[in-house]
C-alpha positions in Angstrom: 0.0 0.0 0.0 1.4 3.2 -1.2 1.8 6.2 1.9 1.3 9.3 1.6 5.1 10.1 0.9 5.6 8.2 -1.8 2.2 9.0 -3.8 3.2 10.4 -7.3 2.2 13.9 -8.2 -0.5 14.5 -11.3 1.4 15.8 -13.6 0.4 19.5 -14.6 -1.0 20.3 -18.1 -1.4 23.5 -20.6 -4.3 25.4 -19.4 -5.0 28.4 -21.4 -7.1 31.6 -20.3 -8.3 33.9 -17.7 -10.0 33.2 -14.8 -11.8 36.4 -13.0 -11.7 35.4 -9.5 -13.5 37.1 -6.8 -10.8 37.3 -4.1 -12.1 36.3 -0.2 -10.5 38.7 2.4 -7.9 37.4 4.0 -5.9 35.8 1.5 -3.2 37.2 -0.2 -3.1 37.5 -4.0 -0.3 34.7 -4.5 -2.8 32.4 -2.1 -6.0 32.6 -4.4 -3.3 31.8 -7.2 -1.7 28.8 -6.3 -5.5 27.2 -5.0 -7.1 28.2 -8.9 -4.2 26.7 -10.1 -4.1 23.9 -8.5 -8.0 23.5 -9.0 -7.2 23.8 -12.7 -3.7 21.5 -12.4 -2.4 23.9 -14.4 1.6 24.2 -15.3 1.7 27.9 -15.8 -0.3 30.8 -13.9 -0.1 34.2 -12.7 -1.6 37.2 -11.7 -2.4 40.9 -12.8 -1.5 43.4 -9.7 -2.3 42.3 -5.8 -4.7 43.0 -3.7 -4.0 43.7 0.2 -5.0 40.2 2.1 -7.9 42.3 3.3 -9.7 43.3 0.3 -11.5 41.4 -1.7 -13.0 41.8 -5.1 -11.8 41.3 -8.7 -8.6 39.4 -9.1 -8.0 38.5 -12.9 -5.6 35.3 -12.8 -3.6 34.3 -15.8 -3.0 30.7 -17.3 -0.6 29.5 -19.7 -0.3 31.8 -23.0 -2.7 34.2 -21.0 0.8 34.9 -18.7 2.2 36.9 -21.7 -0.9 39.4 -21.4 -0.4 39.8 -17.8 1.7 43.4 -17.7 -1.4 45.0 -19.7 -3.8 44.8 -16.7 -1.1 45.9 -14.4 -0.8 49.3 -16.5 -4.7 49.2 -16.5 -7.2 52.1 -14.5 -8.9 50.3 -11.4 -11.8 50.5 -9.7 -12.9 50.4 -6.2 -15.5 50.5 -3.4 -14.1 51.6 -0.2 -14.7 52.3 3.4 -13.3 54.5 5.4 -13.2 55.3 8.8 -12.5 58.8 10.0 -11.2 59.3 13.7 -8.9 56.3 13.9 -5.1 55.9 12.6 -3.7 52.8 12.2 0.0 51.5 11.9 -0.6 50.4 8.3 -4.0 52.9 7.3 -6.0 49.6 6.9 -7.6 47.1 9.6 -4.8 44.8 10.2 -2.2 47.6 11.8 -2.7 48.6 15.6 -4.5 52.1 16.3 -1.8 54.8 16.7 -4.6 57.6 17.6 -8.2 58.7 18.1 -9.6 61.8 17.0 -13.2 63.0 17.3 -15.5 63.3 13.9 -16.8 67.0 13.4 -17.6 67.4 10.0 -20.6 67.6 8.0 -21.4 65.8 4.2 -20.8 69.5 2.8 -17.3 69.7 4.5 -16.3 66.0 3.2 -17.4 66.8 -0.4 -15.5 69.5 0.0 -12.6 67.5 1.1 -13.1 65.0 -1.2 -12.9 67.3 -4.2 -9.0 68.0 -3.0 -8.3 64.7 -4.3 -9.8 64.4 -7.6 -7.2 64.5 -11.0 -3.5 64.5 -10.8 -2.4 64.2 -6.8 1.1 63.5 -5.5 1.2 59.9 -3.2 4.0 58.7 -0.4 4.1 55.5 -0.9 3.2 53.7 2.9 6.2 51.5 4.5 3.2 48.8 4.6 4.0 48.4 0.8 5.8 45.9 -1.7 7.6 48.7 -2.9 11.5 47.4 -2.6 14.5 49.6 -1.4 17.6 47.9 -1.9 15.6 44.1 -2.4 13.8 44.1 0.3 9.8 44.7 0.4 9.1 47.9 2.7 7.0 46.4 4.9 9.9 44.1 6.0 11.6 47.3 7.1 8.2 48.6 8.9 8.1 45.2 10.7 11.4 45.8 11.9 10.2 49.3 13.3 12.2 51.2 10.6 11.0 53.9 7.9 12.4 54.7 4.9 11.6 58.5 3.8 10.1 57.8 0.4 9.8 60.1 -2.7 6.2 61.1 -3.6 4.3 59.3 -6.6 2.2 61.1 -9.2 -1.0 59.5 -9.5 -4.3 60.2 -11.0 -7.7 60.0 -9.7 -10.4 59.6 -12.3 -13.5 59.9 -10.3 -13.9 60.2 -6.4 -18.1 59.7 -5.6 -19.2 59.7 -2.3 -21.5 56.6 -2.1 -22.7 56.9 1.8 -22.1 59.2 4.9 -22.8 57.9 8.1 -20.2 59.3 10.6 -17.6 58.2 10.8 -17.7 55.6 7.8 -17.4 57.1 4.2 -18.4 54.5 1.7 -16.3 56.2 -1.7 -16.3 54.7 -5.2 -12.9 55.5 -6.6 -11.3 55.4 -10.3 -7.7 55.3 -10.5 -4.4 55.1 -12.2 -2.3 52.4 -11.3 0.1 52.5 -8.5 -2.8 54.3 -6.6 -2.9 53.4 -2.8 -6.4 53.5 -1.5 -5.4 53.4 1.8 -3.4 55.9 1.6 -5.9 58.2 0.0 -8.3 57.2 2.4 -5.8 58.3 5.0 -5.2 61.5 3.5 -8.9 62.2 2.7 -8.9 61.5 6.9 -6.1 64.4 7.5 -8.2 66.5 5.2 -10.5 66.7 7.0 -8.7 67.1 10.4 -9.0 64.1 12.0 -7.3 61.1 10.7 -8.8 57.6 9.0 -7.7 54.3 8.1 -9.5 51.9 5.6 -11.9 49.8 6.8 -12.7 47.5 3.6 -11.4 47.6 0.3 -13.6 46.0 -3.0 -12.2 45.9 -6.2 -15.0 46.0 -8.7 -12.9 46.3 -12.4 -9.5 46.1 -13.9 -9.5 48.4 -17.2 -12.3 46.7 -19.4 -12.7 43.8 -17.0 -15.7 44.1 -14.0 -16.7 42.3 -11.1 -19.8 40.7 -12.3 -19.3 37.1 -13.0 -16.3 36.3 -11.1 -16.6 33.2 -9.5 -15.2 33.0 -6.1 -13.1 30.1 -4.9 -15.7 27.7 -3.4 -17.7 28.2 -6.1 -14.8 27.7 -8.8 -13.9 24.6 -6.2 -17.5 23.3 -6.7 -17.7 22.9 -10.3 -16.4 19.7 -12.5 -12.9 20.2 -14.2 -14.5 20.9 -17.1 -16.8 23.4 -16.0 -13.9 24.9 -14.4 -12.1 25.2 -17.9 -15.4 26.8 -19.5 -15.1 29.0 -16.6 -12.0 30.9 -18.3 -12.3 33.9 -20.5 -9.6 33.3 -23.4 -6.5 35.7 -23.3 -7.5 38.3 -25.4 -9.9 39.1 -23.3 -7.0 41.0 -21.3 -6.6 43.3 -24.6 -10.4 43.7 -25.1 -10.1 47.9 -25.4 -7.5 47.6 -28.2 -8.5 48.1 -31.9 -8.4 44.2 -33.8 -6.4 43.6 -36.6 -7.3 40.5 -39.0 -4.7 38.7 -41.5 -5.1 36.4 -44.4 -3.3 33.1 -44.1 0.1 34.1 -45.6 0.9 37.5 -43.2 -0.7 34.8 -40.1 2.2 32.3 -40.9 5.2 35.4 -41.2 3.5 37.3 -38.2 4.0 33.6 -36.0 7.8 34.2 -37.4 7.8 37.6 -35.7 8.1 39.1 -38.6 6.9 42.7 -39.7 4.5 43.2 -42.2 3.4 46.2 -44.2 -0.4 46.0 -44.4 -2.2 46.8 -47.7 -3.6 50.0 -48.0 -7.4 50.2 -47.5 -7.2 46.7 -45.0 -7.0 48.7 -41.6 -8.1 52.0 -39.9 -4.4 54.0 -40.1 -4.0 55.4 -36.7 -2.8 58.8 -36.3 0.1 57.8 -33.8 1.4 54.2 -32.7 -1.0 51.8 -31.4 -1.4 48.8 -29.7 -3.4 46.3 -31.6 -4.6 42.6 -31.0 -4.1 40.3 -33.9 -6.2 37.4 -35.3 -6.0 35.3 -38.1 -9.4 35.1 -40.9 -11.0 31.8 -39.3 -10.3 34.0 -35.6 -7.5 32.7 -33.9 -5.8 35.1 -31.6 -2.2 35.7 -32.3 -1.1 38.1 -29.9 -0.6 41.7 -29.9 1.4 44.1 -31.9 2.2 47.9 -32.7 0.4 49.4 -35.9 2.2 52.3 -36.7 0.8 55.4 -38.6 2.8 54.0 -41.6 1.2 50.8 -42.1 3.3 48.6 -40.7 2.1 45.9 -37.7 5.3 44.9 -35.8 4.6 41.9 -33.7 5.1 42.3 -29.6 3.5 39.2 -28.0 2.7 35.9 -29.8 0.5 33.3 -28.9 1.9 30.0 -29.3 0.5 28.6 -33.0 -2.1 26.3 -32.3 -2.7 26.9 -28.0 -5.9 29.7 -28.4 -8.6 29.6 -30.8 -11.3 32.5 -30.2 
């Protein structure tokens, strides 16, 4: 009788696609990844950005060719619901760090829209030492656990849209649209000094990643519930990561050089010329996705990311 030692491992296999995962609080990002992809038994996976262990929300995950796609969503705006709590500072401006002071809560819903309106565009950012930000390879928040901070150069960030959702003193419930490298807790923090009494984040949702929302995702029990190949159904394909970009189509002799990585000038009158360089994604006539590429104003289509022939038919 075998033991529990010596019990061979399945042996992983190509899985292909995206899986938009509704992230329970308290895991972190790399958690949810390894349990999808061991749900899946998949050889290759990762993710698009993290989120804090104790937010939840959309968390696109990456399999096999989909991997290559990956760095798109990271450069993507993002969307969240948050909460936060005026009155209380916390070691790390979220739940998990130990209250550092208490303020009282005098302000009205006029005074917090007018805080709130501080904080909408272009805004500078310090970075908190409860980050994965790395100074000389180590994460911050290895120094922070240590009881040392760094002094940290501010980031330029932009916030698209800052609504107030709810007011009940002291909770703000705030839908935010941002560019990435945008702490929430930090703005929630800030919004909280604003106002002249301090805040930490309460909860964190993320609801979309650029094109990608929230509705749908499957969260792990559920995506743990479903047959293998339900769970396989389950994924979106890869270009579903470069859904905002203009598509390019090719005849069967430019799909064969563009799989060589070649460059190809495109006939006159086959594509919409762009007025500067874009990003395009690329399919062949019978709609297999490729991968992505430039499209210069020129006409010429310079591959950048290529599917593996054969692994992704859309």
């Amino acid at each position: 009788m075998g033991t529990v030692a010596d019990t061979p491992r399945r042996k992983r296999v190509p899985v292909h696609g995206v899986l938009l995962l509704d992230k329970p609080v308290g895991f972190t990002s790399n958690q949810a990844l390894v349990q999808a992809k061991r749900l899946l038994n998949a050889e290759k996976a990762g993710h698009t950005g993290t989120l804090d262990p104790f937010a939840t929300g959309l968390l696109p995950l990456c399999f096999g060719e989909a991997t290559k796609f990956s760095q798109d969503l990271l450069e993507a705006d993002k969307v969240y619901e948050a909460v936060v709590h005026l009155g209380v500072q916390t070691t790390t401006g979220d739940t998990e760090g130990e209250v550092l002071e208490e303020l009282p809560v005098a302000c009205d819903r006029e005074q917090v829209e007018q805080a709130l309106a501080k904080f909408r565009g272009t805004i500078d950012q310090v970075p908190p030492m409860h980050s994965a930000l790395k100074r000389d390879g180590k994460p911050l928040y290895e120094y922070a656990r240590a009881g040392i901070t760094l002094e940290r150069q501010p980031r330029t960030v932009t916030i698209h849209e800052l609504e107030l959702l709810d007011w009940q003193a002291p909770f703000l419930t705030l839908r935010v649209k941002c560019s990435k490298g945008t702490y929430i807790r930090v703005l929630g923090e800030d919004i909280g000094h604003a106002l002249g009494c301090g805040a930490h984040l309460q909860q964190l949702r993320r609801t979309a990643v650029g094109s990608l929302q929230l509705d749908g995702a499957l969260t792990l029990e559920a995506f743990a519930a479903m047959t293998p190949e339900a769970r396989l159904a389950a994924l979106a394909p890869a270009d579903a990561l470069l859904s905002t970009f203009p598509a390019v189509r090719l005849d069967a002799a430019f799909t064969a050089r563009f799989l060589q990585g070649q460059r190809l000038p495109l006939p006159q009158g086959s594509f919409e010329r762009p007025p500067v360089l874009a990003r395009v994604r690329v399919y062949s006539e019978q709609g297999q996705f490729l991968g992505s590429a430039q499209l210069h104003p020129y006409g010429v289509l310079a591959p950048e990311r290529l599917v593996a022939h054969g692994s992704l038919v859309t």
